[in-house]
C-alpha positions, -999 to +999 in steps of 0.1 A: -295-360-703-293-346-666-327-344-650-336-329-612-361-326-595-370-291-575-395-298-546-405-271-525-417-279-487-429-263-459-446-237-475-447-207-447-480-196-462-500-228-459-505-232-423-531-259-432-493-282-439-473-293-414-440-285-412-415-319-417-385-319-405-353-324-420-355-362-413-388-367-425-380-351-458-349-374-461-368-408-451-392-393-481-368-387-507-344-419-498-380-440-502-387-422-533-357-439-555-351-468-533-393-478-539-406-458-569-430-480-577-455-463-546-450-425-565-448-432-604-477-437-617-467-465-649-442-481-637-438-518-639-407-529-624-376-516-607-343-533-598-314-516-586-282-521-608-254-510-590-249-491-556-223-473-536-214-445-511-241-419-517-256-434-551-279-459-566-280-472-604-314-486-611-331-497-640-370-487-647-396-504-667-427-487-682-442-512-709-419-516-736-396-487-727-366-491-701-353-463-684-320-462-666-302-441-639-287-430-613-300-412-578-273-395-563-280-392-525 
């Protein structure tokens, strides 16, 4: 199964939001898989199985069921 996810930022019509920069987005989305556990609500553990250039293989627990898979940077 392939899965993505589609985020929009910086939402030119919500000038209550500040703009992030490119950066910021990046050091957001690189915590996201690297530290799940702070955004998924359920999750029990994490451990990264395998990484590489531009990639992480992790393995995700909620209760009973395990998830695995990879984050392609």
């Amino acid at each position: 199964m392939k899965y993505e996810h589609l985020i929009q930022v910086n939402d030119p019509n919500d000038p209550a939001i500040e703009p992030l920069t490119r950066m910021q987005l990046w050091n957001g989305l690189v915590a996201r898989a690297e530290n799940p556990g702070e955004f998924v609500y359920g999750l029990d553990t994490m451990r990264v199985i395998k990484r590489g250039p531009g990639f992480i293989e992790r393995e995700m627990q909620f209760g009973r069921r395990v998830i695995n898979d990879r984050v392609e940077f």
